[in-house]
Biotite code that builds the C-alpha atoms (Angstrom):
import biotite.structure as struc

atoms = struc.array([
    struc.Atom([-6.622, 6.756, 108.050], chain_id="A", res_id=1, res_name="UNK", atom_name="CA", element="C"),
    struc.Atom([-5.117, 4.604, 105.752], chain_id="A", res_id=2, res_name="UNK", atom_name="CA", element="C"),
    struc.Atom([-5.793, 0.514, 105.412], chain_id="A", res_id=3, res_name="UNK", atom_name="CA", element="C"),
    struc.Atom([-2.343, 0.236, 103.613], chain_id="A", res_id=4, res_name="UNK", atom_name="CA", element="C"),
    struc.Atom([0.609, -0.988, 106.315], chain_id="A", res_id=5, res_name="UNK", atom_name="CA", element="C"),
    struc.Atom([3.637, 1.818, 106.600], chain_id="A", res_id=6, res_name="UNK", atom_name="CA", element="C"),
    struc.Atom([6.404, -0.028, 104.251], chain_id="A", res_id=7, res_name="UNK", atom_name="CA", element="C"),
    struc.Atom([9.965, -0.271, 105.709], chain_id="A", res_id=8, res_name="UNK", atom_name="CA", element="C"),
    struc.Atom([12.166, -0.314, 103.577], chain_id="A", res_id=9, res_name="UNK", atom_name="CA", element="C"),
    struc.Atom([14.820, -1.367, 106.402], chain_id="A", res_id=10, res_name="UNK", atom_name="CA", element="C"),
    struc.Atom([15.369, -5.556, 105.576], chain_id="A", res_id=11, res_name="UNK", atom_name="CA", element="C"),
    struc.Atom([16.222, -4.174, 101.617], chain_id="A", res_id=12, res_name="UNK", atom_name="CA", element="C"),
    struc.Atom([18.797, -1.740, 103.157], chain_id="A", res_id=13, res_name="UNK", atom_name="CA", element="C"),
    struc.Atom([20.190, -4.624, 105.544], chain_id="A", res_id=14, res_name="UNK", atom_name="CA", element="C"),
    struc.Atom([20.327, -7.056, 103.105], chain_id="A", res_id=15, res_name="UNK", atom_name="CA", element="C"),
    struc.Atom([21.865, -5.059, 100.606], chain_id="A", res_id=16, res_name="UNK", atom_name="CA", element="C"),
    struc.Atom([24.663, -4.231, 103.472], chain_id="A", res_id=17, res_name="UNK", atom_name="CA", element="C"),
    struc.Atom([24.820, -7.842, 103.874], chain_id="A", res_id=18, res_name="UNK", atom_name="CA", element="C"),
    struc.Atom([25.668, -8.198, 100.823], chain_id="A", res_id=19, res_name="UNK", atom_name="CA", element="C"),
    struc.Atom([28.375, -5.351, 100.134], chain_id="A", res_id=20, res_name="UNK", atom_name="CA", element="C"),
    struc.Atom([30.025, -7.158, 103.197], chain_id="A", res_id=21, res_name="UNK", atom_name="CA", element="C"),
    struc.Atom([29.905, -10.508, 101.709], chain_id="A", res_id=22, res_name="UNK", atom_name="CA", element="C"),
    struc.Atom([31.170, -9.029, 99.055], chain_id="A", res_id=23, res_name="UNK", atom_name="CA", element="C"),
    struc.Atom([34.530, -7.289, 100.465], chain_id="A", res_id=24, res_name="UNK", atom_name="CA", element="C"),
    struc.Atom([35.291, -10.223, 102.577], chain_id="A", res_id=25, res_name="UNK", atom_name="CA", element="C"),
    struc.Atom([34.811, -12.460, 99.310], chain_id="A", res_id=26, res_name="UNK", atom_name="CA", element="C"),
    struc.Atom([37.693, -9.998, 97.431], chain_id="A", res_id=27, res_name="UNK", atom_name="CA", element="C"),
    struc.Atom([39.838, -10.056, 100.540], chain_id="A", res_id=28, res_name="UNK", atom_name="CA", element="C"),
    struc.Atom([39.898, -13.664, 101.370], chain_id="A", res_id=29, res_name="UNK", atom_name="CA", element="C"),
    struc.Atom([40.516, -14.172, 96.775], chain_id="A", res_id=30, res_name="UNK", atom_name="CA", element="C"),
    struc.Atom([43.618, -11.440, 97.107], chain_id="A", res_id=31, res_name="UNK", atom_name="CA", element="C"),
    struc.Atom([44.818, -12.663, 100.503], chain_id="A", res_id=32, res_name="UNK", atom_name="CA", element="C"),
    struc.Atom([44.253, -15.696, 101.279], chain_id="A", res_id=33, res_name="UNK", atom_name="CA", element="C"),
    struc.Atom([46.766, -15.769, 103.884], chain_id="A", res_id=34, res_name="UNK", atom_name="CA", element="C"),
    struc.Atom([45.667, -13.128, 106.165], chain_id="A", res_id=35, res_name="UNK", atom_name="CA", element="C"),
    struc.Atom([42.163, -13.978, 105.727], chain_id="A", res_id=36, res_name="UNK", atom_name="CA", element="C"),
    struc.Atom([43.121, -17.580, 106.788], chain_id="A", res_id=37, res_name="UNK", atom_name="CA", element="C"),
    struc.Atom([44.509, -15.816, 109.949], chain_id="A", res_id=38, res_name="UNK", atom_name="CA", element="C"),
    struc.Atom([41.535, -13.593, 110.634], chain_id="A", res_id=39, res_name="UNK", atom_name="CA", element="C"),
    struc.Atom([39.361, -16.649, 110.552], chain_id="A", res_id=40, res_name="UNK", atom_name="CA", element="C"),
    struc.Atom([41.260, -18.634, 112.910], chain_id="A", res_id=41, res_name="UNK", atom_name="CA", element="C"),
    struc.Atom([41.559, -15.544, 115.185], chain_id="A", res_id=42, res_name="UNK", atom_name="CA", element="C"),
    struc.Atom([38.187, -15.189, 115.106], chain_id="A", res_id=43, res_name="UNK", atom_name="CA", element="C"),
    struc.Atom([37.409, -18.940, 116.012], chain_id="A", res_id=44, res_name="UNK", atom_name="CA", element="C"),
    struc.Atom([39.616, -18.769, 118.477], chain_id="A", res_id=45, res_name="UNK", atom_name="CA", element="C"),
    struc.Atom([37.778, -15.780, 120.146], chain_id="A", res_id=46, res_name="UNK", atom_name="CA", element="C"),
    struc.Atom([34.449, -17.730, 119.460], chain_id="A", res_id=47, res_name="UNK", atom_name="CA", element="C"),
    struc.Atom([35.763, -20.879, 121.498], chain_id="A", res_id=48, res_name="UNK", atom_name="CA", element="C"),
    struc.Atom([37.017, -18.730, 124.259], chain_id="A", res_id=49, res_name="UNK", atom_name="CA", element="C"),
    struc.Atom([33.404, -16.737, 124.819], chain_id="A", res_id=50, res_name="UNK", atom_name="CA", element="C"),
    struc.Atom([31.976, -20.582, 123.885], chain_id="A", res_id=51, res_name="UNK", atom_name="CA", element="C"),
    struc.Atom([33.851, -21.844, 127.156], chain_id="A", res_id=52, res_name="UNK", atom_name="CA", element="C"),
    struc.Atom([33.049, -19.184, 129.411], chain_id="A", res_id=53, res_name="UNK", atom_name="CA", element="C"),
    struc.Atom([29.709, -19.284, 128.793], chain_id="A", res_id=54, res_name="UNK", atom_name="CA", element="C"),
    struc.Atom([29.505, -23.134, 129.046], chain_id="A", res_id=55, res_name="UNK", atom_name="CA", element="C"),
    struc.Atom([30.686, -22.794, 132.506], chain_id="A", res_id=56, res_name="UNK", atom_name="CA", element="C"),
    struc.Atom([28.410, -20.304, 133.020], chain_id="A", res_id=57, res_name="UNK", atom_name="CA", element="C"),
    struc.Atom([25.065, -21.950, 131.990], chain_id="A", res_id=58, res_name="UNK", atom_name="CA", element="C"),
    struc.Atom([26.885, -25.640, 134.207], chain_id="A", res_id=59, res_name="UNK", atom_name="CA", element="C"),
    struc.Atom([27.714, -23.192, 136.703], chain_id="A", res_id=60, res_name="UNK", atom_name="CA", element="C"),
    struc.Atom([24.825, -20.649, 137.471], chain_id="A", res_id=61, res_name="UNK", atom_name="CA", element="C"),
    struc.Atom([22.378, -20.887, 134.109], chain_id="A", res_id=62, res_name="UNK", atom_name="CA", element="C"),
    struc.Atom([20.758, -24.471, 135.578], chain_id="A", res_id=63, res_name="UNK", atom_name="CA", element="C"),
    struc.Atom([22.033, -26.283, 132.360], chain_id="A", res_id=64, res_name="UNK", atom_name="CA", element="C"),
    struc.Atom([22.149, -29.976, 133.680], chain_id="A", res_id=65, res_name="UNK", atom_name="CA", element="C"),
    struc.Atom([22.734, -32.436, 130.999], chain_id="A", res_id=66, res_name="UNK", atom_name="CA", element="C"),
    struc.Atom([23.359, -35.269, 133.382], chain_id="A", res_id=67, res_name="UNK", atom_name="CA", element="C"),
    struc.Atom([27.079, -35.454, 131.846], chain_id="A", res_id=68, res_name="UNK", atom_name="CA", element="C"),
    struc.Atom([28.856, -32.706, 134.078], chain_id="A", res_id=69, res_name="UNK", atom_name="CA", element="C"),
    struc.Atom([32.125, -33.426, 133.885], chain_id="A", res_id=70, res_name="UNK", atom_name="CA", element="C"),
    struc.Atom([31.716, -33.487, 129.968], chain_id="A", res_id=71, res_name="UNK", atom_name="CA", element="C"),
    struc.Atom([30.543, -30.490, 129.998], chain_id="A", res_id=72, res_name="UNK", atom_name="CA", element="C"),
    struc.Atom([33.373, -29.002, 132.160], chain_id="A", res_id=73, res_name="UNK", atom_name="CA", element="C"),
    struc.Atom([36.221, -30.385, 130.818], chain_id="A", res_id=74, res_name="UNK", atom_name="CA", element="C"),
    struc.Atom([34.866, -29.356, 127.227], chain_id="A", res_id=75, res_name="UNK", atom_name="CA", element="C"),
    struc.Atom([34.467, -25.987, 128.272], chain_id="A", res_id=76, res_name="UNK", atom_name="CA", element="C"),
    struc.Atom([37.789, -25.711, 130.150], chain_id="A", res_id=77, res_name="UNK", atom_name="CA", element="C"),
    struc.Atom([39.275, -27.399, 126.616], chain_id="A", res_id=78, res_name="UNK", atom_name="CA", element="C"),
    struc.Atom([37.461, -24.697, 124.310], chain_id="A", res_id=79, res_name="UNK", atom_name="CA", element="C"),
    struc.Atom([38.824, -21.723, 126.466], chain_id="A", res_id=80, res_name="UNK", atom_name="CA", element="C"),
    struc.Atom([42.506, -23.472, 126.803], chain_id="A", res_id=81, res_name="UNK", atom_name="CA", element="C"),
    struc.Atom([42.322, -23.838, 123.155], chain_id="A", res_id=82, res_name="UNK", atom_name="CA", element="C"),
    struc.Atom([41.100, -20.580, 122.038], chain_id="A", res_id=83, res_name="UNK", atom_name="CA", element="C"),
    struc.Atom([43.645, -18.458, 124.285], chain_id="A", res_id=84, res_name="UNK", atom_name="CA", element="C"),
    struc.Atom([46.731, -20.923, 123.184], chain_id="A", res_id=85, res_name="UNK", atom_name="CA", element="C"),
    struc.Atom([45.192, -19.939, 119.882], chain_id="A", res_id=86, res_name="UNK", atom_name="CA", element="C"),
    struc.Atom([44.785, -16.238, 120.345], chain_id="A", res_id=87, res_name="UNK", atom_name="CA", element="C"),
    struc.Atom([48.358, -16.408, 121.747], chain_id="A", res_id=88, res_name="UNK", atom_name="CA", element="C"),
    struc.Atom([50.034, -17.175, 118.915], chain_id="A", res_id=89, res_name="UNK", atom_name="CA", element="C"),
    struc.Atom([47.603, -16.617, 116.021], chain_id="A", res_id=90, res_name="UNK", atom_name="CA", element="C"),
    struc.Atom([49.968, -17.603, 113.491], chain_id="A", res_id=91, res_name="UNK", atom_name="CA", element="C"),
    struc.Atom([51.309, -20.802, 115.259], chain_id="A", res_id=92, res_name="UNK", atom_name="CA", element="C"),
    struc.Atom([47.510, -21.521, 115.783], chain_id="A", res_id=93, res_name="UNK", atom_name="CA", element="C"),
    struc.Atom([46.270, -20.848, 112.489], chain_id="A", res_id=94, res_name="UNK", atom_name="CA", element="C"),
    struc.Atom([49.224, -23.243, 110.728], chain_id="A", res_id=95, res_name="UNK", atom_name="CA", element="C"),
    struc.Atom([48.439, -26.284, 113.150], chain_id="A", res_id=96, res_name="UNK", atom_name="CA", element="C"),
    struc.Atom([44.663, -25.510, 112.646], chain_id="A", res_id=97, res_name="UNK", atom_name="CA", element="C"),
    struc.Atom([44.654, -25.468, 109.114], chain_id="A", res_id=98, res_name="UNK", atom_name="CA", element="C"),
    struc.Atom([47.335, -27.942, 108.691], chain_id="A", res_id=99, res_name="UNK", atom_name="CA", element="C"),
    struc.Atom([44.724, -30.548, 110.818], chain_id="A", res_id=100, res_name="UNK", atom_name="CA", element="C"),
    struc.Atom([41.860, -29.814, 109.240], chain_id="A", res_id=101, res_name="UNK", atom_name="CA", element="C"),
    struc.Atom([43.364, -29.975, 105.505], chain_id="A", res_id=102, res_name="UNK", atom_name="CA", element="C"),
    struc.Atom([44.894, -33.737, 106.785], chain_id="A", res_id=103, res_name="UNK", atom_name="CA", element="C"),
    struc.Atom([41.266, -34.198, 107.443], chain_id="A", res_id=104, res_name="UNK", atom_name="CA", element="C"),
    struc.Atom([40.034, -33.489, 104.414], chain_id="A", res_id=105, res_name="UNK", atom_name="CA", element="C"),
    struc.Atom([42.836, -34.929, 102.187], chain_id="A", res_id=106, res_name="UNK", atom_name="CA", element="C"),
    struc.Atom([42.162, -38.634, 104.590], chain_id="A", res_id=107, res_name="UNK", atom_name="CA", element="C"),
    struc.Atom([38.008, -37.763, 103.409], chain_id="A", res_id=108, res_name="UNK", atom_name="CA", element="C"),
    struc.Atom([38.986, -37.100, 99.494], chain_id="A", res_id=109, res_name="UNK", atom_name="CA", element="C"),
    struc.Atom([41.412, -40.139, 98.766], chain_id="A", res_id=110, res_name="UNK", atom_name="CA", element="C"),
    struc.Atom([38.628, -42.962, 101.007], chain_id="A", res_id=111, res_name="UNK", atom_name="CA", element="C"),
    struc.Atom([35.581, -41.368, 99.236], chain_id="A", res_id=112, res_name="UNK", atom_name="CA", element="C"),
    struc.Atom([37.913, -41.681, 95.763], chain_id="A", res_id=113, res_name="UNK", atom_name="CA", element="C"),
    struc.Atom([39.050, -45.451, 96.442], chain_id="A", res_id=114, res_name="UNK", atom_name="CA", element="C"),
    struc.Atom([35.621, -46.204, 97.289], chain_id="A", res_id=115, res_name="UNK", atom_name="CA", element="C"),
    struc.Atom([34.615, -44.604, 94.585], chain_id="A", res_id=116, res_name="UNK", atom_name="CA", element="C"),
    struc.Atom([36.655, -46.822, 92.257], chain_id="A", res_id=117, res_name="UNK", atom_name="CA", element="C"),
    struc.Atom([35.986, -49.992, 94.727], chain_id="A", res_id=118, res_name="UNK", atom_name="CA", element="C"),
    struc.Atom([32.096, -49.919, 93.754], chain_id="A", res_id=119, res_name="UNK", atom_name="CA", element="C"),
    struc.Atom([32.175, -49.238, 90.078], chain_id="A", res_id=120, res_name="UNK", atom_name="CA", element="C"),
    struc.Atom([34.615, -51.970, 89.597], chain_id="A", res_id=121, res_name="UNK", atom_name="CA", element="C"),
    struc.Atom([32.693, -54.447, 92.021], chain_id="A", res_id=122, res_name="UNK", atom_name="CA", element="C"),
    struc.Atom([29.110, -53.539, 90.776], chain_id="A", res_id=123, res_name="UNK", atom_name="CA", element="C"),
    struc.Atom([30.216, -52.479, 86.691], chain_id="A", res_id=124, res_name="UNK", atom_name="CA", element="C"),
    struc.Atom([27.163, -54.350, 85.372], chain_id="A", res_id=125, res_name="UNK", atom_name="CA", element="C"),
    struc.Atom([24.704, -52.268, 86.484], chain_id="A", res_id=126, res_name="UNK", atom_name="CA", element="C"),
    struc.Atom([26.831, -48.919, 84.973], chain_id="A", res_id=127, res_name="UNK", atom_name="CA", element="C"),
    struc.Atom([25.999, -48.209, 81.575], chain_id="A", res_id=128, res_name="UNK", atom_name="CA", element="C"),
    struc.Atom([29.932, -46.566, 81.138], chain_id="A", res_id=129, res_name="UNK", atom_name="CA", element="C"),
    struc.Atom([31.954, -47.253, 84.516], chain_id="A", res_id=130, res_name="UNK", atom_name="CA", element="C"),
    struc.Atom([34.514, -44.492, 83.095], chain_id="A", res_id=131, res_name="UNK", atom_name="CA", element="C"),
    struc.Atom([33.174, -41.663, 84.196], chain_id="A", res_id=132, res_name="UNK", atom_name="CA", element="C"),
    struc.Atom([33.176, -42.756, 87.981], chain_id="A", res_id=133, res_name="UNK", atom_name="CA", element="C"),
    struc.Atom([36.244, -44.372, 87.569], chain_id="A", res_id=134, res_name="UNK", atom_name="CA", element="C"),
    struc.Atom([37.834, -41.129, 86.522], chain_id="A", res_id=135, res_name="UNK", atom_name="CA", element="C"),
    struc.Atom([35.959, -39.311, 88.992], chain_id="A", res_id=136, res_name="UNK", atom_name="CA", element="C"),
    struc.Atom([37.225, -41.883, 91.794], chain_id="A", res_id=137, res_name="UNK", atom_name="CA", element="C"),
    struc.Atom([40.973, -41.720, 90.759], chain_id="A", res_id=138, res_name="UNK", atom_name="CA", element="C"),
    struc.Atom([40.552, -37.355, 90.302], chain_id="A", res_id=139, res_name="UNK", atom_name="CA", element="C"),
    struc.Atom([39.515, -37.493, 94.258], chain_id="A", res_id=140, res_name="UNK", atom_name="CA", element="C"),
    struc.Atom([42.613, -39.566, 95.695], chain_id="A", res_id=141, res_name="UNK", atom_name="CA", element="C"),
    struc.Atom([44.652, -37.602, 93.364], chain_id="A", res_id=142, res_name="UNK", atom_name="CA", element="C"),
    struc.Atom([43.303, -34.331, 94.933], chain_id="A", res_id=143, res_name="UNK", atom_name="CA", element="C"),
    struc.Atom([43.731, -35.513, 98.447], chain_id="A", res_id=144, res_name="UNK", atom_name="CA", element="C"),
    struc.Atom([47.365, -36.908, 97.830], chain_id="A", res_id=145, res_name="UNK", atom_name="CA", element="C"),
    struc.Atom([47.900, -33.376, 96.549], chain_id="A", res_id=146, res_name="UNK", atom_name="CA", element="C"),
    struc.Atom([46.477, -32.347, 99.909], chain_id="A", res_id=147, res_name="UNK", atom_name="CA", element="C"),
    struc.Atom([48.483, -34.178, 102.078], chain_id="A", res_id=148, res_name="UNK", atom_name="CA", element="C"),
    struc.Atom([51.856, -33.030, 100.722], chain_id="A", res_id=149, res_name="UNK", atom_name="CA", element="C"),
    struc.Atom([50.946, -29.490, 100.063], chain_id="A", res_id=150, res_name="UNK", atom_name="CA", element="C"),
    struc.Atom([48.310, -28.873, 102.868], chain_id="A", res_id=151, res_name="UNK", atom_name="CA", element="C"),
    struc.Atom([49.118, -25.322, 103.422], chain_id="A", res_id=152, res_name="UNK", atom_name="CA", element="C"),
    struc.Atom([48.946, -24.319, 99.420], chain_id="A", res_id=153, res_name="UNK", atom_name="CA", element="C"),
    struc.Atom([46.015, -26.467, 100.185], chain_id="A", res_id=154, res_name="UNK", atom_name="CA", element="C"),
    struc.Atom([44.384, -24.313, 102.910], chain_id="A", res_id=155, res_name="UNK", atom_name="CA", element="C"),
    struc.Atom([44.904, -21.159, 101.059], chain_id="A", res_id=156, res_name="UNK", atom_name="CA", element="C"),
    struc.Atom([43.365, -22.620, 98.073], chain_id="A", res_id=157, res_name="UNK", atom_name="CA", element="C"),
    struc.Atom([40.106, -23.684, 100.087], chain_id="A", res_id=158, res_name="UNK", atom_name="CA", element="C"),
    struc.Atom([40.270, -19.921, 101.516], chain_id="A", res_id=159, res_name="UNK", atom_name="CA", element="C"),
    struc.Atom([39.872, -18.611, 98.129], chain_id="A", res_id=160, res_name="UNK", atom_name="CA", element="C"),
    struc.Atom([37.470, -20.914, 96.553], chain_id="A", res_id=161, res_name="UNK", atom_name="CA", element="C"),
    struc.Atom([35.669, -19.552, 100.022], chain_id="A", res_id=162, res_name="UNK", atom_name="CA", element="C"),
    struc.Atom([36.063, -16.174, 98.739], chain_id="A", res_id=163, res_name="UNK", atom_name="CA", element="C"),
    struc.Atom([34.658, -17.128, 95.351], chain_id="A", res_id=164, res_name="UNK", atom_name="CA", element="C"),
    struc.Atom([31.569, -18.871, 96.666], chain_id="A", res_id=165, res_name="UNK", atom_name="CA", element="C"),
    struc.Atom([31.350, -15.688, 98.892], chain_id="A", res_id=166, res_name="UNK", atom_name="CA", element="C"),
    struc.Atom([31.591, -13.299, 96.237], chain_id="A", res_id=167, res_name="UNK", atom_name="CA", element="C"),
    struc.Atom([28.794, -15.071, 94.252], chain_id="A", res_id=168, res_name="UNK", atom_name="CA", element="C"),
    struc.Atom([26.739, -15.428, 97.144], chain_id="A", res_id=169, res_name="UNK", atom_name="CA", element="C"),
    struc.Atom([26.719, -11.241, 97.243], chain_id="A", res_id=170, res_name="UNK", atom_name="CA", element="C"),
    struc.Atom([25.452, -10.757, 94.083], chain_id="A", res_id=171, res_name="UNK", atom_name="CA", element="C"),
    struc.Atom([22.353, -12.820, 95.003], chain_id="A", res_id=172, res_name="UNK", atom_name="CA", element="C"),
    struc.Atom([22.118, -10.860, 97.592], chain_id="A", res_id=173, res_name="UNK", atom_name="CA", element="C"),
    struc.Atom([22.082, -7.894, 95.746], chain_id="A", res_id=174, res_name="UNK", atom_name="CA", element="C"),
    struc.Atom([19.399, -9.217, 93.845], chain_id="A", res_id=175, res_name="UNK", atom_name="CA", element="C"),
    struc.Atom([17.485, -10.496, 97.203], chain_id="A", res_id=176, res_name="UNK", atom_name="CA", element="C"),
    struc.Atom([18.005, -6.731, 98.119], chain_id="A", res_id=177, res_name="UNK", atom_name="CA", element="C"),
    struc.Atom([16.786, -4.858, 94.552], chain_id="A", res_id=178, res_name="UNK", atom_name="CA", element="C"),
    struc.Atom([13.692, -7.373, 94.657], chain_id="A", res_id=179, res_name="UNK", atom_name="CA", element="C"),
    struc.Atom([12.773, -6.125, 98.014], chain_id="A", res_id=180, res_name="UNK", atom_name="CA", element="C"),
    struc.Atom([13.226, -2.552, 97.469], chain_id="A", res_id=181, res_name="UNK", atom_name="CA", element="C"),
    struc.Atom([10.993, -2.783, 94.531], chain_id="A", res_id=182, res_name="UNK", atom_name="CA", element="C"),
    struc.Atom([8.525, -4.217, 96.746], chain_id="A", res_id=183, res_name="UNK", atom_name="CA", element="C"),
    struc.Atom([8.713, -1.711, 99.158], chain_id="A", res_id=184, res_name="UNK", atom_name="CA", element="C"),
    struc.Atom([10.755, -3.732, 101.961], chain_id="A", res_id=185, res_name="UNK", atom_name="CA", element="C"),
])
């Protein structure tokens, strides 16, 4: 008998699948940003429905107490509501969802820009050249006023810089994957 453990080469294969499906979703969402915006907000409508359910389930029969019941009902009824208005009308859903959540972020951009700009200006003596956060400060609220009168161009936009990271994220897990098959994993 042999000391040496039986190698599996099973988490190289996995990750390497991993990574081919990173990979195609990465292309898809860069190509079509559109339909990948409404896959994704399909999808988390689906995961708020089975979220709710199973909420009520754990309140209901699981012996989840929290001591804030009637939290944790009426945020369970609201995720299932919410997911089936969603899954409903996926494309009604996915314009309001994306629509809110790029308001969000354009609100986020142009107050972290003005207090960028704010606190350089207030506290210049202790910057060596206040320019660079200046321009840095002024290139946020610029990006954010884009955002809030395009927020849809917007969305898509943050769906394929999504698909970029995604796509770069694959390769390292290609390499992840070639490392372990070398070592025998």
């Amino acid at each position: 008998m042999s000391d040496e453990p039986k190698s599996s080469r099973f988490p190289s294969i996995l990750t390497g699948l991993r990574g081919v499906l990173m990979l195609i979703a990465g292309i898809y969402a860069v190509l079509f940003p559109g339909p990948a915006l409404l896959v994704l907000t399909t999808v988390a409508a689906a995961l708020f429905v089975i979220d709710g359910v199973l909420g009520l389930w754990a309140i209901t029969f699981g012996g989840a107490k929290t001591g804030n019941f009637w939290f944790d009902v009426v945020r369970n009824v609201l995720a299932i509501i919410v997911g089936i208005l969603i899954l409903i009308s996926p494309l009604l859903g996915t314009l309001v969802t994306a629509t809110f959540l790029i308001y969000l972020l354009a609100f986020e951009t142009i107050f972290v820009g003005v207090m960028e700009i704010v606190t350089v200006i207030r506290e210049r003596e202790l910057y060596a050249k206040i320019w660079p956060v200046l321009l840095s400060g002024v290139l946020y609220v610029l990006f954010g006023l884009l955002l809030l009168f395009a927020p849809l161009v917007g969305a898509l936009a943050m769906v394929m810089v999504g698909g970029v990271m995604m796509i770069i994220f694959s390769f390292a897990l290609f390499g992840y994957a070639w490392k372990l098959w070398q070592t025998g994993h």
